[in-house]
C-alpha positions as CSV (number, residue, x, y, z in Angstrom):
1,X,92.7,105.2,93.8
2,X,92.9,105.0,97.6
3,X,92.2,109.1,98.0
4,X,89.5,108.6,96.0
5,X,87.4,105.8,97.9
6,X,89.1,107.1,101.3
7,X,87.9,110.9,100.3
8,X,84.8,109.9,98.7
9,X,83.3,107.3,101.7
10,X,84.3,108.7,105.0
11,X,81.5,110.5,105.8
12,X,79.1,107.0,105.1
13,X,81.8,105.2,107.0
14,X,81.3,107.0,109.9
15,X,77.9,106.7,109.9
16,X,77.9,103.2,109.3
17,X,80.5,103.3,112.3
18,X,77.9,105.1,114.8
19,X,75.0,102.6,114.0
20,X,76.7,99.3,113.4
21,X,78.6,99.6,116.7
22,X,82.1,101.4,116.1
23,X,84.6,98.8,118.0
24,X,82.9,96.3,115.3
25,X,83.8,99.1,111.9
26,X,87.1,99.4,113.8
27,X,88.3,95.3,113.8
28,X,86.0,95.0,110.6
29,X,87.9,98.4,109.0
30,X,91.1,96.9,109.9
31,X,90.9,93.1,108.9
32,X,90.4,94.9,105.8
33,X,92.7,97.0,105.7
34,X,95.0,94.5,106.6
35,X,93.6,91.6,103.6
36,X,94.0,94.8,100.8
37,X,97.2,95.4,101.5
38,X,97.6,91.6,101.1
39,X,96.3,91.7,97.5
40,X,98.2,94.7,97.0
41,X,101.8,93.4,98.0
42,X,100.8,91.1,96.0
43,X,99.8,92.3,93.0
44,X,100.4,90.4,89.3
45,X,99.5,94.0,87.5
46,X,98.6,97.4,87.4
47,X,94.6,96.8,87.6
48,X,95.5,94.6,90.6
49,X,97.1,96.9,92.4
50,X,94.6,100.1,91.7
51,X,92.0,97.7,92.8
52,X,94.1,97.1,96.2
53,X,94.7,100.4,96.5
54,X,90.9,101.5,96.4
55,X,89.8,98.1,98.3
56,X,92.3,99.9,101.1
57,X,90.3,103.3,100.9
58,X,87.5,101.9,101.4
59,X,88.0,99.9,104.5
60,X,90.5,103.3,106.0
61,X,87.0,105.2,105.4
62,X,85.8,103.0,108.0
63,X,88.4,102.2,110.2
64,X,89.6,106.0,110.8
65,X,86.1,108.0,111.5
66,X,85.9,104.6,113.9
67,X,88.9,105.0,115.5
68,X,88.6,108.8,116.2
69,X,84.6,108.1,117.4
70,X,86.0,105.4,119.7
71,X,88.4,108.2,121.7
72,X,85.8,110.9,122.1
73,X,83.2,108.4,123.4
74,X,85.2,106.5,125.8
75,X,87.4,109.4,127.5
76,X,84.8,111.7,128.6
77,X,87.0,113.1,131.8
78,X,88.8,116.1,130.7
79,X,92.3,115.5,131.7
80,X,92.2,111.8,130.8
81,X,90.5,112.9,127.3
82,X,93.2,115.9,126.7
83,X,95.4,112.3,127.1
84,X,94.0,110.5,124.4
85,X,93.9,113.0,121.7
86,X,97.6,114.0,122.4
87,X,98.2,110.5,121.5
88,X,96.1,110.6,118.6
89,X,97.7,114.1,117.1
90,X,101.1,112.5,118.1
91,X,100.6,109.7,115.7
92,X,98.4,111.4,113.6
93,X,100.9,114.4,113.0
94,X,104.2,112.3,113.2
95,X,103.2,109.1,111.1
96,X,104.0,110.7,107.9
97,X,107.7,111.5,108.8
98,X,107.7,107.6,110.0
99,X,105.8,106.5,107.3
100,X,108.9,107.5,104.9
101,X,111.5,106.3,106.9
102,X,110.1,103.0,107.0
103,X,108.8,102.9,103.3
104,X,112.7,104.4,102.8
105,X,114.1,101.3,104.8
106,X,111.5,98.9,103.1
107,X,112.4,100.2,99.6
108,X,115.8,100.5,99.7
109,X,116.6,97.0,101.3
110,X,113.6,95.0,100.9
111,X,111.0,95.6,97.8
112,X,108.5,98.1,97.2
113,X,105.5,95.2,98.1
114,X,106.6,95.5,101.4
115,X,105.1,98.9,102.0
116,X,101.9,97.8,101.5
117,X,102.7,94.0,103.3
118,X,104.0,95.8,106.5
119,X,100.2,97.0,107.2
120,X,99.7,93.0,108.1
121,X,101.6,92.7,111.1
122,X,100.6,96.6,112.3
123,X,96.7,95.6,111.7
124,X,97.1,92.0,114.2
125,X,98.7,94.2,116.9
126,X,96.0,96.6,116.6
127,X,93.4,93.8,116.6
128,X,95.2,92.0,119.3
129,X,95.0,94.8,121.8
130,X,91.2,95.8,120.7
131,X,89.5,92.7,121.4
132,X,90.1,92.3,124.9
133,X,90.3,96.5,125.4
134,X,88.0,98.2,123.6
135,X,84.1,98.6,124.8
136,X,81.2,98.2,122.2
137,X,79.4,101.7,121.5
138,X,76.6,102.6,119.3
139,X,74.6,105.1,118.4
140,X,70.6,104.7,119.8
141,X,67.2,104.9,118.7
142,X,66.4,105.4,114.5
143,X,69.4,103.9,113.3
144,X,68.3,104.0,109.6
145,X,71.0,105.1,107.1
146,X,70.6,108.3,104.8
147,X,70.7,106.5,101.3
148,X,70.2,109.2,99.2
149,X,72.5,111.7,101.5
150,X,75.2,108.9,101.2
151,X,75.1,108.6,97.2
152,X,75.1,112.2,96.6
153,X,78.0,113.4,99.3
154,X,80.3,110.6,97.7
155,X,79.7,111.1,94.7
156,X,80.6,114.8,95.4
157,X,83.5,114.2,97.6
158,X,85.0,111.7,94.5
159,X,84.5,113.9,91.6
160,X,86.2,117.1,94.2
161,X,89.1,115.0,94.7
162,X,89.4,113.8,91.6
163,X,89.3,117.2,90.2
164,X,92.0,118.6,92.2
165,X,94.1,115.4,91.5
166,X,93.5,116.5,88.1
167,X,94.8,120.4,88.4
168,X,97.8,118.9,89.7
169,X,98.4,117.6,86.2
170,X,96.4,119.3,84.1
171,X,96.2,122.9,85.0
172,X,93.4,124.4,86.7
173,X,91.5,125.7,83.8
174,X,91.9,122.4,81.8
175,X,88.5,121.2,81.0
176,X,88.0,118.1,82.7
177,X,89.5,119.9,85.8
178,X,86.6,122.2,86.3
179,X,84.3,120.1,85.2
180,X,84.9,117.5,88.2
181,X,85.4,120.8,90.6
182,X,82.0,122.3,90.0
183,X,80.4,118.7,89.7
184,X,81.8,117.6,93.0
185,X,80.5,121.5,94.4
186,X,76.8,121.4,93.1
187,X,76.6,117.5,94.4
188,X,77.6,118.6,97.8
189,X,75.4,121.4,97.6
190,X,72.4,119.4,96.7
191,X,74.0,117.0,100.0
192,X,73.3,120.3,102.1
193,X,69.9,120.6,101.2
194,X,69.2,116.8,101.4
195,X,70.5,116.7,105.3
196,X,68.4,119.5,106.1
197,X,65.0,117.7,105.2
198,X,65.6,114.2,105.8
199,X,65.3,112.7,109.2
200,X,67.4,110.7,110.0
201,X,70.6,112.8,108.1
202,X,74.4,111.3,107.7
203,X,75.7,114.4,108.6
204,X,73.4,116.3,110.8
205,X,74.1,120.2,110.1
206,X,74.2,120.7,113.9
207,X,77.7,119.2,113.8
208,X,78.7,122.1,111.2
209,X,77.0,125.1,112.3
210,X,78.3,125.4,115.7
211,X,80.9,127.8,115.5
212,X,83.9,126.1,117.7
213,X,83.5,123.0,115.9
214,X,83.0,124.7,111.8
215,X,85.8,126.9,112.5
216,X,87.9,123.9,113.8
217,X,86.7,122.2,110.4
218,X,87.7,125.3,108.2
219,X,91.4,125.3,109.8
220,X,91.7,121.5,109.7
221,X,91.3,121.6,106.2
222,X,93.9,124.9,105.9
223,X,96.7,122.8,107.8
224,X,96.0,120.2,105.6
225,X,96.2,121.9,102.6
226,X,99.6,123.5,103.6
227,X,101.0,120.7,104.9
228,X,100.5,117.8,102.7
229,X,102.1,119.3,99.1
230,X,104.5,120.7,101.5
231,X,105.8,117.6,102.7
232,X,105.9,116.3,99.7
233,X,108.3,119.1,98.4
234,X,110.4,118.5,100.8
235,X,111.0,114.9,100.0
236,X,111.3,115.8,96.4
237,X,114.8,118.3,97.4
238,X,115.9,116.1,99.7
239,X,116.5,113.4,97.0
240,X,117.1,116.0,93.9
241,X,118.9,118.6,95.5
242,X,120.6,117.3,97.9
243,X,120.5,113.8,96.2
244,X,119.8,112.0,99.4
245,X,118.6,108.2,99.5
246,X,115.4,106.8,100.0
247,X,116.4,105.9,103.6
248,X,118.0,109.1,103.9
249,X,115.5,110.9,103.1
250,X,113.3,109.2,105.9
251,X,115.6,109.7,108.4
252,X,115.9,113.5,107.8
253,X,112.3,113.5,107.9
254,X,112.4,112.4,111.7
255,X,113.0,116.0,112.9
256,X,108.8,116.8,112.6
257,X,108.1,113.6,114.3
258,X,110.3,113.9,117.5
259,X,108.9,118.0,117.2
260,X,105.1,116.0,117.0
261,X,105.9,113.7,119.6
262,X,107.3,116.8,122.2
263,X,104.5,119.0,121.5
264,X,101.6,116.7,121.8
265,X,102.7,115.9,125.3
266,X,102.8,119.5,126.5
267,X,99.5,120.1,124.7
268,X,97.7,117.7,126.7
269,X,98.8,119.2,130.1
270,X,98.0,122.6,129.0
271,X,94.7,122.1,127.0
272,X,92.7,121.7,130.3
273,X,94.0,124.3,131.6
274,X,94.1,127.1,128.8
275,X,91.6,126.0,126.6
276,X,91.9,124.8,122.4
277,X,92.1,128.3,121.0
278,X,95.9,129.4,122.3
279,X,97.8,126.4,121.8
280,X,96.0,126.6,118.3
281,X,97.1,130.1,117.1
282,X,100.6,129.1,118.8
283,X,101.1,126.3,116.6
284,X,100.1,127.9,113.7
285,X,103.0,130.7,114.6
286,X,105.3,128.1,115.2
287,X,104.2,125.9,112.0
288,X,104.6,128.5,109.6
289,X,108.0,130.0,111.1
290,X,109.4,126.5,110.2
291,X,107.9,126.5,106.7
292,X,109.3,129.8,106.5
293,X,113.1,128.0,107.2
294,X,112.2,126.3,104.3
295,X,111.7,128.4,101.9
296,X,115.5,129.7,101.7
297,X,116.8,126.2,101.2
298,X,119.6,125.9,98.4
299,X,121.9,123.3,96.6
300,X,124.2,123.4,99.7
301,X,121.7,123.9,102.6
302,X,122.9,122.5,106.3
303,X,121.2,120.3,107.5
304,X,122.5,120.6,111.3
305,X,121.8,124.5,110.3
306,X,118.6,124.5,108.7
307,X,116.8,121.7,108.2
308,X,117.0,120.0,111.4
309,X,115.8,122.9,113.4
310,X,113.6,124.0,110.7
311,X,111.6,120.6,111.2
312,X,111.3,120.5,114.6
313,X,109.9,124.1,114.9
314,X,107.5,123.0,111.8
315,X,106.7,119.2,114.4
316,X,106.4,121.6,117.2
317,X,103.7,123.6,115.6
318,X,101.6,120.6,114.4
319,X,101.4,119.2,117.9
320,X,100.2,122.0,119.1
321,X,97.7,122.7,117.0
322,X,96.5,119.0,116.3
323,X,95.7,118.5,120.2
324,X,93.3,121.1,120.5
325,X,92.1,121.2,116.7
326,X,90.7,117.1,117.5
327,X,89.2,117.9,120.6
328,X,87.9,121.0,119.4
329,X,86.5,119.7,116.5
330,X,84.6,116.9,118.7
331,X,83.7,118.5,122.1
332,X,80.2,119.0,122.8
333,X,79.2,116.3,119.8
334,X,76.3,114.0,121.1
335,X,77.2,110.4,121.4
336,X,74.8,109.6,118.6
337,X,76.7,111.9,115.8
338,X,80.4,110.7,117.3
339,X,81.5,108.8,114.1
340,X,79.8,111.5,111.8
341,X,81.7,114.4,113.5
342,X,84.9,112.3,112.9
343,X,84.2,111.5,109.6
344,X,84.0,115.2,109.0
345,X,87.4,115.8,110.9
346,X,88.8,113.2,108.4
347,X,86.9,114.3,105.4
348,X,88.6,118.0,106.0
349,X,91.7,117.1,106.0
350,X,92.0,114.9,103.0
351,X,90.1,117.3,100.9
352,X,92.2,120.2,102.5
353,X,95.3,118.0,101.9
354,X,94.2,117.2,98.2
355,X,93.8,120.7,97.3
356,X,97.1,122.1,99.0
357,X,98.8,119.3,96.7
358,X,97.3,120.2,93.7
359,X,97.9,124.0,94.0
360,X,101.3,123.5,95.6
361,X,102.1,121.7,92.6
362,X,100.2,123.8,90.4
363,X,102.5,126.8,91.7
364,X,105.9,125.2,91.8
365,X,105.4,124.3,87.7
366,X,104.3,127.7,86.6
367,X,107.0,129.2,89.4
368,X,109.8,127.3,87.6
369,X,108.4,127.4,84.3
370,X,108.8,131.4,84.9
371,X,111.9,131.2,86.2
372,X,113.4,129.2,82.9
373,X,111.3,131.9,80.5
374,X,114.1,134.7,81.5
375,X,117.0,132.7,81.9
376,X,119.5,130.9,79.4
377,X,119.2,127.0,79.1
378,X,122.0,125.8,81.4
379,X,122.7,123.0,83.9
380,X,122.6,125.5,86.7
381,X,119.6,127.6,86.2
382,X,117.4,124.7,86.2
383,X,118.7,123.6,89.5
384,X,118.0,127.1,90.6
385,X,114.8,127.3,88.6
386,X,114.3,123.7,90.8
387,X,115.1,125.5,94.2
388,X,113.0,128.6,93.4
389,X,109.9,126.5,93.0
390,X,110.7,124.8,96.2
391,X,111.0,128.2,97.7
392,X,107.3,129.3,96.4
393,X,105.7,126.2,97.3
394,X,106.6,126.8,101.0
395,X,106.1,130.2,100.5
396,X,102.1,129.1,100.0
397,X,102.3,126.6,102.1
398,X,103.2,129.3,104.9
399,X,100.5,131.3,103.6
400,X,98.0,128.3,104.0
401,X,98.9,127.8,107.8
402,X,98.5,131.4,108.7
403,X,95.4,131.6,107.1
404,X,94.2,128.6,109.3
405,X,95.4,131.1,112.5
406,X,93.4,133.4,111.5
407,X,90.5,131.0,111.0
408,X,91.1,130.3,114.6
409,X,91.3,133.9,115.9
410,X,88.3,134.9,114.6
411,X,86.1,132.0,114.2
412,X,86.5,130.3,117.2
413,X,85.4,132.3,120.3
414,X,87.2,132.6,123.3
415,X,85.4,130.7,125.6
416,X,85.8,128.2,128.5
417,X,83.3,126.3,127.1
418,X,85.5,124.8,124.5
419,X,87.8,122.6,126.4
420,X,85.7,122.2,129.7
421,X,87.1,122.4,133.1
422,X,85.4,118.9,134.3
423,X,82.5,117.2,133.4
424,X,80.8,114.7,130.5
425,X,82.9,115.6,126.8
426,X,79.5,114.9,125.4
427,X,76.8,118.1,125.6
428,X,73.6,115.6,124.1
């Protein structure tokens, strides 16, 4: 429910955030946010809680393209700009890992409900220190909203998602698997060829066609896609295999974040200095070494040995390449289209990250499945046929982060161009 309305309206949320004003979609996204998390933590039933859930979606669609749109508008200096989005990857690349060692902590001591109630007091900080801080910005002149453009690229984004939520439990030939894929595909086509005739488009093609920025796009979406199923995996073992708790598992997870948190800081030094491309291809190297670790984990892996070092190589990477990939991906964007361009950062990697989790998944159950076809039944194989599905899954995964290096290397020219030496961070 919440990929769904979060996938399916981010690119109309960041519109909306460009002409309503985009400090007023952030409080609005997050008082939101913050009252469906409410009704979620507090849900009597199932249809309450889906409804939370997609009532949550709809206001993140808001608040994140906001939130991004607010940082490439207001730090327009180079150095100070390099900054902000080293703080933004930083959290953006290290939440997850914190994310499950607080919903670890939360579950295992408190209840479930608290997952969701915990997004209260995080959204009256956030509003607390934006009121005061945080400078109005809008986009100027015809502020009229692409209705058509709107209806069609949601209602292709939802039935894409939804379709690769479906191969993750179906099986990618299953009927209604295709069916929402190539739905969601000739919607988004027809989206294309609405944006290039209609004035006033939601997502100008200018944004896409510049090469920097589409090839920052294309690997956004490829680090998603390897990351999120990863991830996921790795939680899985972690309480399987190695039959760690909930709260165990959170805090072996913190290895990526403190490897986030160390990388985005050097990243923003060097990033003025050497431009998006290298640290990009860098942490890609260094991102798929550490999901390479992972692919020789066993019942009695180390986690001094292998895991530990394994995630902070894997953290390492990610700040690197998040960094530059965000600034990238927004340099050169006139003010007008900020929230638009961010809503297509977003967009990228939640559709990336819903298709690396379907066809992670999809390749772990047919790699076990194989595994347990030549094999005797027995206690042990399965474990092993367990462990060698881990093993492929990273295996893609790896596979999936390279090929967003080589998106890099040859999409994205070598310029100075693309992380200026001084100047205005907006070209129109």
């Amino acid at each position: 429910a919440y990929t769904l309305a979060f996938g399916g309206l981010l690119l109309l949320g960041g519109r909306i955030a460009d002409n309503w004003g985009r400090k007023r979609a952030f409080i609005v996204g997050t008082v939101g946010f913050a009252l469906a998390s409410a009704i979620g933590g507090l849900a009597g039933d199932g249809a309450m809680l889906f409804g939370a859930r997609a009532l949550q979606g709809a206001f993140g669609a808001l608040l994140a393209p906001a939130s991004l749109a607010l940082l490439t508008v207001l730090f327009t200096e180079t150095r100070e700009r390099a900054k902000a989005f080293a703080v933004y990857g930083a959290i953006a690349g290290g939440g997850s890992a914190v994310g499950l060692l607080l919903g670890g902590v939360l579950t295992e001591y408190a209840s479930w409900r608290w997952c969701l109630l915990v997004n209260i007091p995080v959204a009256a900080v956030a509003l607390i220190a934006a009121l005061p801080l945080v400078p109005e910005s809008r986009a100027h002149g015809d502020t009229r909203y692409d209705v058509p453009g709107a209806l069609v690229v949601t209602a292709g984004l939802v039935s894409l998602v939804y379709g690769f939520t479906q191969a993750a439990e179906d099986g990618w030939t299953a009927a209604p698997t295709l069916t929402f894929i190539l739905i969601g595909v000739a919607l988004l086509a027809v989206f294309v060829l609405i944006e290039l005739r209609t004035r006033n488009p939601l997502l100008p093609m200018r944004i896409l066609l510049d090469r920097n920025r589409g090839g920052a796009y294309l690997a956004s979406a490829l680090i998603g896609a390897g990351l999120f199923g990863a991830f996921l995996f790795l939680t899985i073992y972690l309480q399987t295999v190695l039959r760690y708790t909930p709260l165990e598992a959170g805090l072996a997870s913190l290895p990526v974040t403190a490897g986030v948190l160390l990388a985005a800081g050097s990243a923003s030094q060097l990033l003025p200095r050497i431009g998006a491309k290298p640290l990009m291809l860098g942490g890609a190297v260094l991102a798929a070494a550490g999901m390479v670790a992972l692919t020789q984990v066993d019942v009695d892996t180390s986690f001094p040995a292998l895991l530990l070092p394994a995630q902070i190589v894997l953290g390492l990477g990610l700040g690197f390449t998040f960094v530059p990939l965000s600034s990238l991906a927004l340099y050169g964007v006139p003010e007008h289209d900020a929230g638009a361009a961010s809503a297509t950062l977003n967009a990228t990697q939640q559709v990336g990250g819903s298709i690396g989790t379907a066809l992670l998944n999809t390749v772990y159950t047919s790699a076990v499945a194989g595994y347990l076809a030549t094999r005797p039944p027995d206690p042990i194989v399965q474990v092993r046929a367990l462990l060698h599905g881990y093993s492929v899954a990273f295996a893609w995964a790896t596979g999936l982060i390279l090929l967003s290096g080589l998106t890099t290397l040859f999409l994205i020219r070598v310029r100075r161009q693309d992380v200026p030496t001084g100047g205005p961070a907006h070209l129109g």
